[in-house]
N, C-alpha and C positions, 0 to 999 in steps of 0.2 A: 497747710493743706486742709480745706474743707473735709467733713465729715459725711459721708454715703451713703444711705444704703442702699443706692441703685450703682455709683460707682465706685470701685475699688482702685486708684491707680498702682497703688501700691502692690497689689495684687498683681494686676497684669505686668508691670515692669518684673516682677520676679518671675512670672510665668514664663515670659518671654524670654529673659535671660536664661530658664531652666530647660528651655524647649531650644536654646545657640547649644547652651550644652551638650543637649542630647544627641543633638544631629551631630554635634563633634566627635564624641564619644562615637558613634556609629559611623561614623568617617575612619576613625582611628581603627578601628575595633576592625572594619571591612580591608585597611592596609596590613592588619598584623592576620587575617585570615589567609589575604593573596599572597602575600607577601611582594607587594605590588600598591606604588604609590601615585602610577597612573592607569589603573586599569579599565579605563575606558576614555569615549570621548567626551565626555562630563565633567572628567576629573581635567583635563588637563588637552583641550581639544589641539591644538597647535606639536604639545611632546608626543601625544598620541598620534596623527599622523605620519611624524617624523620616525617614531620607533615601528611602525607598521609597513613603511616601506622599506628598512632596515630588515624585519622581519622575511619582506617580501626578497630581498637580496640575499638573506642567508637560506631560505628554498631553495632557490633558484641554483646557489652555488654547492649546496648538498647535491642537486642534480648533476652537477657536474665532475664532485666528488666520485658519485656514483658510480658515471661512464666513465673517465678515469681507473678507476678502483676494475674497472673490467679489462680496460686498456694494459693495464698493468699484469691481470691473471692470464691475458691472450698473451701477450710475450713473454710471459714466465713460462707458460706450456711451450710455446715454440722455442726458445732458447734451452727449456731442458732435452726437446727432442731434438736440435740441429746439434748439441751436444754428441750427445747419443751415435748421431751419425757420424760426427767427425770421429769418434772412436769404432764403429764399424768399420770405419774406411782405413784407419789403422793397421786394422786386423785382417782386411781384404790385400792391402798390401803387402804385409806378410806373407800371407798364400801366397800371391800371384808372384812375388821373389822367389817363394822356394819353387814355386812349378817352373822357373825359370832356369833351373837346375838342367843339363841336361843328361847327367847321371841320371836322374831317379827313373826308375821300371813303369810301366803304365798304370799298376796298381796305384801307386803312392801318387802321380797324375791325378788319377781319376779321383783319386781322395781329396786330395788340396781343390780340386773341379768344384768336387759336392760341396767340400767347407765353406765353397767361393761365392757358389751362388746361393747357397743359406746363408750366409751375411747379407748377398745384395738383396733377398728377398725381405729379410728382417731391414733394408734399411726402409722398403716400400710400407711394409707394417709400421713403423716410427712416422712415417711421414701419413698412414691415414689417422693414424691416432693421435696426432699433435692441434687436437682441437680443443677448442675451451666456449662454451654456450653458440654451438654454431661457426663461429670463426675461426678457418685453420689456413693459416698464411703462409705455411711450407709446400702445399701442394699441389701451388698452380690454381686455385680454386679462386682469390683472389689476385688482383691484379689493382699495381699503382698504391695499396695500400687500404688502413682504414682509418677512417678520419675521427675523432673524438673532441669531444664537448671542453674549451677551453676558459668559460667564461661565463656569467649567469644570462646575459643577454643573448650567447647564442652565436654572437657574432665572430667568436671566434674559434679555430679547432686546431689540434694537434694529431699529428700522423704517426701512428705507427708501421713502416715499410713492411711492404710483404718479399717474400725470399724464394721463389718458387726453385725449390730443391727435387722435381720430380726426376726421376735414372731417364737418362737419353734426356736431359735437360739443358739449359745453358750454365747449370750451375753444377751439377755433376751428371758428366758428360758420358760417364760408363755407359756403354750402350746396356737393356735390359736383357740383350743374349749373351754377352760378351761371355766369353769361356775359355778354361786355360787348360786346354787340350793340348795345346802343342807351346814348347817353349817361345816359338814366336809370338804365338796369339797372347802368352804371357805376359812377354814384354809390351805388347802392345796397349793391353790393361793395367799394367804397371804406371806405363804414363798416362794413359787415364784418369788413374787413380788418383796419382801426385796432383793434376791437376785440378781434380774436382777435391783433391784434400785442399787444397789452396784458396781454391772460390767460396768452400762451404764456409775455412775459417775467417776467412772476407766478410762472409755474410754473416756470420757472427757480432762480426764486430760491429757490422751496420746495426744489427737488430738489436746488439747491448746499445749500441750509444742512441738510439731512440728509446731506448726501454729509460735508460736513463733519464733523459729531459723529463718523458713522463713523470715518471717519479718525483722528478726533484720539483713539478708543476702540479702535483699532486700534495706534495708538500706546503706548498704554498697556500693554494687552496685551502688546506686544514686549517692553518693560521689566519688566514682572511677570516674566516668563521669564526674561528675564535675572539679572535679583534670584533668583530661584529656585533658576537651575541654578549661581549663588555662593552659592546659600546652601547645596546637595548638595555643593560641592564644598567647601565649610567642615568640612564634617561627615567626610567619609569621602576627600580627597584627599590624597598622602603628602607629605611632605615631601623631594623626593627626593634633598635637600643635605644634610640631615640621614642620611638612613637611606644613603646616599653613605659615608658618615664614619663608619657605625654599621657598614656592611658589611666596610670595611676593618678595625677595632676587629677582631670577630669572627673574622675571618679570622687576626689574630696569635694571637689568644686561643684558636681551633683549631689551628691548627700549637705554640703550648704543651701543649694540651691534651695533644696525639698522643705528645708528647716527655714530659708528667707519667707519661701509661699506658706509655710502654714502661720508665721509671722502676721503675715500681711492679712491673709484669710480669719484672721479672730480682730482686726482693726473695727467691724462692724461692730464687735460685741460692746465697746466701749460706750456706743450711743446709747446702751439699754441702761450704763450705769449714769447717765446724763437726765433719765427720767425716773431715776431709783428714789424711792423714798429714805 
């Protein structure tokens, strides 16, 4: 190799390899920061798009976690107030058997009266308060139901049934005057009663076995996410026991680099002992 002192190859080969170095090092060093082996579209253009609409599908399906997640609190509020009423209606039929007595004196009538229609008015109180963010599906207020977010795209949803439980209803049928004044009017409310006991626990059972799907389609959801965001993290998460091992590698391989150039960098001096006396 010719002698220079305008060119150094040797010089620049070492610079060059010391400047692969560095960018590596600074490659490495920027993966054990993110903890992130594709974090951008630079790094890795092709896994980066693919992890970004993955990204874009676990949005989407949090959204639907969400409305779900609401789905789920409106039927727990309704299911604990149609509860509620099935055991008012319990307790109305009690009365209305004993006022069905026809011993009892008008006093004890008019008592079993007042207990009667303080349960039916308390079950009207249960049914305005069996709301949850706006949506209350015992009181007639909705109809056919509400429909919920079953999929990121949107395209699909799930129902939870509405139960319209209002007095003088199709579903309990006690008329709002209904009174146990007289042993007849008793029995008459007796079978009332039995009957709207019967429809409410009907509707029970409809509104558990939709509460249900929910849930168990709420469930899923959670897991799809999950599966998801390992599947994002297959794609573009670093390894950082490896890049650990790789940082330190580098790191000798720079402090030689530094010690190759100044090598190369004193190559020139040798020409001045070529004219040394």
């Amino acid at each position: 190799m010719a002698l220079s002192v305008h060119t150094n190859t040797s010089a620049m080969i070492a610079l060059q390899n010391l400047n692969k170095t560095n960018s590596q090092m600074q490659d490495v060093q920027q993966k054990i920061n993110t903890g992130l082996k594709v974090s951008g579209a630079k790094d890795n253009s092709s896994v980066f798009a693919v992890a970004q609409g993955m990204r874009a599908d676990i949005g989407a399906l949090g959204s639907v976690q969400t409305s779900l997640d609401r789905a789920v609190s409106i039927g727990d509020v309704a299911l604990a107030a149609g509860e509620a009423i099935s055991d008012l209606l319990i307790e109305m039929r009690e009365k209305a058997t004993a006022a069905m007595d026809p011993s009892i004196d008008t006093f004890s009538r008019q008592a079993y009266d007042g207990d009667f229609k303080a349960l039916l008015e308390q079950v009207q109180t249960v049914l305005a308060n069996a709301e949850f963010d706006g949506a209350n599906i015992l009181n007639g207020s909705i109809t056919g139901g509400i429909a919920f977010l079953a999929d990121g795209d949107a395209a699909r949803t799930v129902t939870l049934g509405s139960q319209d439980m209002s007095v003088s209803g199709s579903i309990i049928t006690i008329s709002s005057t209904a009174s146990l004044g007289s042993a007849t009017l008793a029995g008459n409310v007796v079978s009332a009663i039995q009957t709207s006991l019967d429809n409410v626990n009907q509707a029970l059972a409809d509104l558990g076995s939709d509460l249900k799907k929910i849930e168990s389609h709420r469930t899923f959801v959670g897991k799809l996410i999950d599966k998801l965001n390992e599947g994002v993290g297959n794609l573009v998460d670093a390894d950082l026991a490896k890049e650990s091992a790789r940082l330190q590698a580098l790191q000798v391989k720079q402090q030689l680099g530094v010690q190759a150039l100044s090598i190369a960098n004193s190559e020139p001096q040798i020409i001045l002992s070529l004219f040394g006396r």
